[in-house]
C-alpha positions in Angstrom: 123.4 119.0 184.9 119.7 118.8 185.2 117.2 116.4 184.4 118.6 114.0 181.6 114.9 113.8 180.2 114.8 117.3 179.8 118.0 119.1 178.6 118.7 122.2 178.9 119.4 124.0 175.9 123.4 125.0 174.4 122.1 128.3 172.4 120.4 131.5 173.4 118.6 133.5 170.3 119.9 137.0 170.0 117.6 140.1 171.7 116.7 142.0 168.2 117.2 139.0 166.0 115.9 141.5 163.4 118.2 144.1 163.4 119.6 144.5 160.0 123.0 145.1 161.1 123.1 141.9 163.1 121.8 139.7 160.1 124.2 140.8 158.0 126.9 140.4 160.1 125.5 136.7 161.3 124.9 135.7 157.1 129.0 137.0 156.3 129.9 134.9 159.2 128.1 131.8 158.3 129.7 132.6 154.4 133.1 132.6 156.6 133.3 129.6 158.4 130.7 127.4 156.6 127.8 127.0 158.9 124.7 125.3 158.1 122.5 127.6 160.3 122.2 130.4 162.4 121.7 128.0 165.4 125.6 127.1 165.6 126.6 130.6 165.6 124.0 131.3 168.4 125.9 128.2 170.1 129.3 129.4 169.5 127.9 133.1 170.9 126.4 130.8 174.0 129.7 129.4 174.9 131.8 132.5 174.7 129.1 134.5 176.8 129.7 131.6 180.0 133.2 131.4 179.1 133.3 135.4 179.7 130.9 135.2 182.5 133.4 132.7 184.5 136.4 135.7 184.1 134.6 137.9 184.8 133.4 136.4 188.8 136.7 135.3 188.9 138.1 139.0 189.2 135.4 139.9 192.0 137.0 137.0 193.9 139.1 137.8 196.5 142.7 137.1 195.8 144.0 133.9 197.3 140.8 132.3 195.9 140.9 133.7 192.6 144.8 132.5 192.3 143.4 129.1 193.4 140.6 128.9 190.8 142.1 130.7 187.8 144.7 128.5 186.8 141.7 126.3 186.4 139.9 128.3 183.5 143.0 128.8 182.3 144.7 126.0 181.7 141.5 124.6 179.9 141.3 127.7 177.4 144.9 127.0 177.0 144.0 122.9 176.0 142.1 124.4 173.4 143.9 127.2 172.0 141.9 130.0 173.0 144.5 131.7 174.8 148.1 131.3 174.9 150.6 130.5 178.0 151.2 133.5 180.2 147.3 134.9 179.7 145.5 136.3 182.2 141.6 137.4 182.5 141.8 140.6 180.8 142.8 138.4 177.7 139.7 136.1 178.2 137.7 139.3 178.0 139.2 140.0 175.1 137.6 137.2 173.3 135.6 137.2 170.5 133.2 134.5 168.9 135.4 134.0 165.9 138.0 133.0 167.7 135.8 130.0 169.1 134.7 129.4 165.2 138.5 129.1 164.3 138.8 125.8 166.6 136.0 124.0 165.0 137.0 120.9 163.2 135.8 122.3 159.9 137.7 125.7 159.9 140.6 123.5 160.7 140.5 121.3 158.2 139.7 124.0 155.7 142.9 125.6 156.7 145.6 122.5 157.3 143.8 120.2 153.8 143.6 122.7 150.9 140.0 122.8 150.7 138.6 125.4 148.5 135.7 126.4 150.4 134.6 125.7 154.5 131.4 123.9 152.5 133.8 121.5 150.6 135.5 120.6 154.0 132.6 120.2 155.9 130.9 117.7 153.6 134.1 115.7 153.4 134.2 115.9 157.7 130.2 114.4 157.6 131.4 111.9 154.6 134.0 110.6 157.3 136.9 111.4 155.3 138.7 112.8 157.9 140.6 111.4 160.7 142.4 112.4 164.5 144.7 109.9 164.9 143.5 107.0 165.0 140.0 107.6 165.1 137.3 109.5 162.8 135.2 112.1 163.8 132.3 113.0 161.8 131.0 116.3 163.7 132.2 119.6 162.1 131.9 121.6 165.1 134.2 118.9 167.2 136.5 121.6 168.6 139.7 120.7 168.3 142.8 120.7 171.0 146.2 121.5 170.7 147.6 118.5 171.0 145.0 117.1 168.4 145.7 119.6 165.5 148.4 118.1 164.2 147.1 114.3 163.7 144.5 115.6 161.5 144.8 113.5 158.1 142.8 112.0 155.8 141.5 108.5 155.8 143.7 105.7 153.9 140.5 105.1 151.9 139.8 108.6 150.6 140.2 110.0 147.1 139.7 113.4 148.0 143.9 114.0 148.3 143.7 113.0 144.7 140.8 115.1 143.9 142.6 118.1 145.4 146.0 118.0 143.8 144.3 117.4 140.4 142.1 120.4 140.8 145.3 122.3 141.8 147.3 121.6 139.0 144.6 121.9 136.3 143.7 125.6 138.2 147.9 126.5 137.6 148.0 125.3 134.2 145.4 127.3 133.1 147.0 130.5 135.0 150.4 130.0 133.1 148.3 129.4 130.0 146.4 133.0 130.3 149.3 134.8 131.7 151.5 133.5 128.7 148.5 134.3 126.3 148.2 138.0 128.1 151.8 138.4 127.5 152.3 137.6 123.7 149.0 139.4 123.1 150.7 142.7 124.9 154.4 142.3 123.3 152.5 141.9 119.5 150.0 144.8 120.1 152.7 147.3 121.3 155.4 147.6 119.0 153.2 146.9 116.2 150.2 149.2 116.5 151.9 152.5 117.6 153.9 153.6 115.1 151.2 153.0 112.7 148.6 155.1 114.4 151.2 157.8 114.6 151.7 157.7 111.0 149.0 159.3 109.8 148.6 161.7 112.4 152.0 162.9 110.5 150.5 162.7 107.2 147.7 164.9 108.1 149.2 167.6 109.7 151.1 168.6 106.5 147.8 168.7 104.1 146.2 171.4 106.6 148.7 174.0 104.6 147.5 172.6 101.3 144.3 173.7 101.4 144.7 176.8 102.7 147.1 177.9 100.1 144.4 176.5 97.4 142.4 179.2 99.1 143.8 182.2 97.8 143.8 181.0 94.2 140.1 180.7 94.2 139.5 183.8 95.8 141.5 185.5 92.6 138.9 185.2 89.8 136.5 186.8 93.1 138.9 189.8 93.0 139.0 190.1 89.4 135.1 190.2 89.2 134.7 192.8 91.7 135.9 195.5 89.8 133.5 194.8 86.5 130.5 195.6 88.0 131.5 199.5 88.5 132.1 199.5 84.8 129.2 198.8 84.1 127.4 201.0 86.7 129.7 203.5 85.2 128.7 204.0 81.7 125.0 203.5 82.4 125.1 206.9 83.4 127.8 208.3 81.4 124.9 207.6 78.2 121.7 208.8 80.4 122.5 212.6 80.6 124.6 212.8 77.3 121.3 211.7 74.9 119.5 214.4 75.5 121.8 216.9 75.2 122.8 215.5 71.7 119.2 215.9 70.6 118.4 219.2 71.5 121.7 220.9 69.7 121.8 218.9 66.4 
């Protein structure tokens, strides 16, 4: 255990804490599951890493001492509810750190209460609004047993229940409201505006003939012109050669 006057410290800091990858992947987990700094997920990480640790020297164990200790680690994953009944190491192994996050008072509470966010639930936790049978824990990362999980309740005191359902209700109301809206908008709109757009797309395609039989009649008087202007060029020579003639034989 060490000295009490110096403790020994529950979290170990990552090796590249600045690897991009890892901080976003440590900021979407402490979005996930509410945490109020990086600190608790390097505890949860911490825990899982001994947890592992024990598994894994219990497999280089030789075999009646690692059926004598085994039951040990598992019966107090089992308590609570890391692993099921019937596990065995290679299921310890398998562990990952959001499973250890998932049995934290908050995340439970978040998931059993109708909270809307892990934030919401673990203000109403440090509040003392929450109770485990007959007593109240304040600690969001309390992890929680088994046998615990269903005496989780709110305290007689608390308005939050009240808070909840009201939110709920006004939150459904005003989804019937908009889906009603969305439907009487779609059912007036769609009978209503297509045949009247089509309409004139009728109209128009008709009047296209129209105008191209106007066409020929103006190009008529262009025919009728054409053949006036040899005329003319016609007798302009006709006269030319003819004057002469007539005044040398008088």
């Amino acid at each position: 255990m060490g000295d009490p006057k110096y403790p020994r410290r529950v979290w170990r800091k990552p090796k590249r804490p600045l690897n991009y990858d890892l901080k976003m992947e440590e900021l979407k987990t402490l979005g996930t599951f509410g945490l109020r700094t990086k600190r608790e997920l390097w505890k949860a990480h911490t825990e899982l890493s001994r947890v592992r640790h024990q598994a894994r020297s219990l497999l280089a164990l030789r075999q009646e001492v690692r059926e004598e200790k085994e039951p040990i680690l598992m019966k107090s994953l089992e308590r609570i509810g890391l692993v099921s009944s019937g596990s065995t190491l290679d299921d310890v192994l398998n562990l990952n750190v959001y499973d250890l996050l998932a049995r934290r008072l908050q995340t439970i509470v978040t998931n059993k209460l109708g909270f809307k966010t892990p934030y919401q639930a673990r203000q109403a936790v440090i509040h003392g609004h929450i109770m485990i049978g007959e007593r109240r824990v304040d600690i969001p990362s309390y992890t929680v047993t088994v046998d615990e999980e269903p005496k989780i309740h709110f305290t007689a005191e608390s308005k939050i229940p009240q808070m909840l359902e009201a939110e709920a209700s006004a939150k459904q109301a005003k989804d019937s409201e908009s889906a009603q809206a969305d439907a009487a908008a779609e059912s007036e709109s769609t009978p209503a505006g297509t045949p009247a757009e089509s309409k004139p797309m009728q109209a128009d395609t008709p009047a296209a003939p129209a105008e191209s039989e106007s066409t020929p009649a103006e190009s008529k008087p262009t025919q009728a012109d054409t053949p006036a202007a040899p005329a003319e060029s016609e007798s302009t020579p006709v006269e030319d050669p003819k004057a002469p003639d007539a005044a040398q034989n008088p």
